[in-house]
N, C-alpha and C positions, 0 to 999 in steps of 0.2 A: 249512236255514233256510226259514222257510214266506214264501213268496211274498208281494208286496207288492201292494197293491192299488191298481190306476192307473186313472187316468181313459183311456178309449180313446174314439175318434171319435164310434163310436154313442152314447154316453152322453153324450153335452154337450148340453144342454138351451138349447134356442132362443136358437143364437152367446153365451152367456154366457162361454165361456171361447172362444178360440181356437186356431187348428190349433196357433202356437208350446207353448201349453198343454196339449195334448193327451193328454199321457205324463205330465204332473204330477202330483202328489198334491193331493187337493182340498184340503189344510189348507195346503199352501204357496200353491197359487194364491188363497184368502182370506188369506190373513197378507199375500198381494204389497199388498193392498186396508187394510189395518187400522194406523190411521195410531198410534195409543197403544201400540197391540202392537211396530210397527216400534222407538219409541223406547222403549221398554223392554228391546228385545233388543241396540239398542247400547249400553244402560246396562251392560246385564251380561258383554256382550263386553268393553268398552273398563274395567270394571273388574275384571275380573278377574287374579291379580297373576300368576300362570302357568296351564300347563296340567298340572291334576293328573293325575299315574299314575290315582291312581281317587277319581274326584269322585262326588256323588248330588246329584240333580236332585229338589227335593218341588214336588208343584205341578205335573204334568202337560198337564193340558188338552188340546190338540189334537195335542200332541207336535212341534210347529216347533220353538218355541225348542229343544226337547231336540235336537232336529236337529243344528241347525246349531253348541249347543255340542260335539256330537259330533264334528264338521267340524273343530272345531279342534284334535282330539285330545286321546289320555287313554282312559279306559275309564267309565263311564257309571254307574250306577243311577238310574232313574226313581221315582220313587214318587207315588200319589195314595192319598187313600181314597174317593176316589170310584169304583165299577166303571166308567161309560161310559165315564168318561176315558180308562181305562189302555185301555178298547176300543179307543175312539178312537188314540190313542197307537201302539199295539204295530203298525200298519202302517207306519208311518215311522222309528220308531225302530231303533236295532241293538243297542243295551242293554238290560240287565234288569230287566222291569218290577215293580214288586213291590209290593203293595195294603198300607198302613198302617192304621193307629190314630193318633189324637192321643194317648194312653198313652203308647205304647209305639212305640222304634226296634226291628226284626227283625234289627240288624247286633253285633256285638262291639264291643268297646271297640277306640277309634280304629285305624280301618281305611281311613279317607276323609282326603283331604288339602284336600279344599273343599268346598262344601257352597253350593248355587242353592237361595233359596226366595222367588221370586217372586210375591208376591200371597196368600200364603196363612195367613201369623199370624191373619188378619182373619177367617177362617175356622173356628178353633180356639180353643175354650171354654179351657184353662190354657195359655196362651202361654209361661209362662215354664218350666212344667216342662216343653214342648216344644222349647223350646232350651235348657234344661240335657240333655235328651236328645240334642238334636244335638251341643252340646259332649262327650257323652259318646264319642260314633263319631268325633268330628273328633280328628286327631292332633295333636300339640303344636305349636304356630304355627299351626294350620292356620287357614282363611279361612272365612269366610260373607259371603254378597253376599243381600241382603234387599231387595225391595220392597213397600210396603204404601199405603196410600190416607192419603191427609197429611189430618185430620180439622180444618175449617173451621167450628167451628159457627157463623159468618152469613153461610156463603157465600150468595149468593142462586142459585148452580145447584142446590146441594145440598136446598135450601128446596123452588124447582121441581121437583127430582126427587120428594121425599117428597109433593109436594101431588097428584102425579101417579098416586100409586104406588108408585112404586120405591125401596121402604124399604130397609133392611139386610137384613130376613130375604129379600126379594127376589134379591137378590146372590148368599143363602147364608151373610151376615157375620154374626157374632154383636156383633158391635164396627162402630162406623162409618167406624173407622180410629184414627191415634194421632195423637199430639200430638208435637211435634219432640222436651218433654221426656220425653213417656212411650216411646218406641220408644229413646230413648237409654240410659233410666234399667233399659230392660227387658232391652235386649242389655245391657250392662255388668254387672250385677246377676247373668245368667245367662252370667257367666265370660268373657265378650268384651271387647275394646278396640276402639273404633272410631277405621278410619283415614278415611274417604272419607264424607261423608255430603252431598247434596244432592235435586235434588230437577227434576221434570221434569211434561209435560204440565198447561199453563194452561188458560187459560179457554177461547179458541178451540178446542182441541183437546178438552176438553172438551162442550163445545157439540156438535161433529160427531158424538163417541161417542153421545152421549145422544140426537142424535140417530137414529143409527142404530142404535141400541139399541130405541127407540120402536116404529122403520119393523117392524123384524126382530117384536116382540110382535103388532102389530098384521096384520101381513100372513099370518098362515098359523094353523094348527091348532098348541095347545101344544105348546110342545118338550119332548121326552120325556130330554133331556142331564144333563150334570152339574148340582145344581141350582147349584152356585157359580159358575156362568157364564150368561150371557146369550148368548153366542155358539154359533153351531150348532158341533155335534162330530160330529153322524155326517153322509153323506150325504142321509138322511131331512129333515133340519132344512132341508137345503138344497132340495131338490126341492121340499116343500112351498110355496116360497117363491120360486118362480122368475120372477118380475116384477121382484121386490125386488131379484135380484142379479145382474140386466142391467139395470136402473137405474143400482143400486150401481156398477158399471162403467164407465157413460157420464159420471157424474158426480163419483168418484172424481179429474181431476186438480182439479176444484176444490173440494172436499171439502180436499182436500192444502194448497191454495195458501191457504186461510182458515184453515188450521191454523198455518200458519208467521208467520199475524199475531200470536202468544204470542212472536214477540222483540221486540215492540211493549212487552210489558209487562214492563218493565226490574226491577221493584222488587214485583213477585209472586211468594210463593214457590208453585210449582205445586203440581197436586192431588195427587201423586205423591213420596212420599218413596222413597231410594235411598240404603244403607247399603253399606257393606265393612267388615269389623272380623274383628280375629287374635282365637284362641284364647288364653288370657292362659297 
């Protein structure tokens, strides 16, 4: 098995991480930092109905989450179509990584007993023939857990973002997101039943991303990553940047603590939709 690639002493950049950090993986020790990240990986921890013999992960990115659902046992496949990701990815992972198409799935007919795809419909021009393809590898009952960008159109951060820049194609998104009935109408339609569907990351938590989504463009030379992400994947994005992420650090627990004012807002549904639904 090819060697994992860790952060060692000499390579920590002006006390940005420290010595307890030292042996880390640079995508866990930014995930410790990424407050919308955090709550989306206990969306899909805490919904998930068991732990499949053999589950597939689409949606890659920096390969944390894929991580830690590995941590809970079962056997793995990763998949992106993006190349940096799965780059990025294959040092933290223990699963098989494996580059797709929005076409086409590279597996047999139901061979997967659950199926992770966080963040990624939003990315993909025929959504629905995209999960009639995952229904196709998912076995009879089997599960899919889904998140996607819960589409507001008057939200006024949303407005902000676009006035600024940061359109959809920005993102990578060919779609701005869905509507509670069009992500409904779209899994059901493409042979699912949905059991669990809500919804997570408000305004505040919002606010902080965007913020530091801004910081991260503004601070360094283009990032050369996945383009469906804003967030750095290699270590290049990070080095480039390294004011911004001993800032990022110092200011992180209150970053955290103005995040947690979204239980303030009793009667918001957040920007963040979050699905579970059986194989019919």
């Amino acid at each position: 098995m090819e060697k994992k690639i860790l952060w060692s002493p000499d390579r920590i950049f002006m006390g940005i991480f420290d010595q307890e950090n030292a042996l880390m993986e640079w995508q866990k020790i930014l995930f410790k930092r990424g407050i919308k990240k955090k709550q989306k990986l206990k969306k899909i921890l805490d919904l998930m109905p068991f732990i499949p013999e053999r589950g597939i992960f689409i949606g890659c990115e920096t390969g944390v989450m894929g991580s830690f659902v590995e941590n809970r046992g079962g056997k793995w496949v990763h998949c992106d179509k993006e190349d940096n990701s799965l780059l990025s990815s294959k040092t933290i992972l223990k699963g098989t990584l494996v580059k797709i198409d929005e076409n086409s799935l590279p597996f047999k007919d139901k061979i997967f007993d659950g199926a992770l795809i966080p963040d990624f419909l939003e990315h993909i021009e025929n959504d629905f023939a995209f999960l009639k393809e995952v229904r196709r590898i998912i076995k009879e009952k089997g599960f899919i857990l889904i998140t996607v960008p819960h589409y507001k159109k008057n939200s006024i951060l949303i407005r902000f973002k676009k006035l600024i820049g940061m359109k959809d194609e920005f993102y990578g998104h060919v779609r701005p997101g869905y509507k509670i009935e069009e992500i409904k109408k779209l899994v059901e339609d493409s042979g699912f039943e949905i059991d669990k569907l809500g919804f997570y990351s408000g305004s505040f938590t919002e606010i902080v991303e965007m913020a530091l989504n801004i910081g991260f463009l503004l601070s360094g030379r283009k990032r050369e990553s996945y383009k469906g992400s804003i967030s750095p994947l290699n270590e290049r994005d990070i080095s480039s940047r390294k004011l911004l992420f001993k800032i990022h650090g110092i200011i992180y627990p209150f970053l955290q603590a103005f995040s947690t004012l979204d239980r303030l807002l009793l009667f918001q549904k957040g920007y963040v939709i979050y699905l579970r639904a059986r194989k019919k």
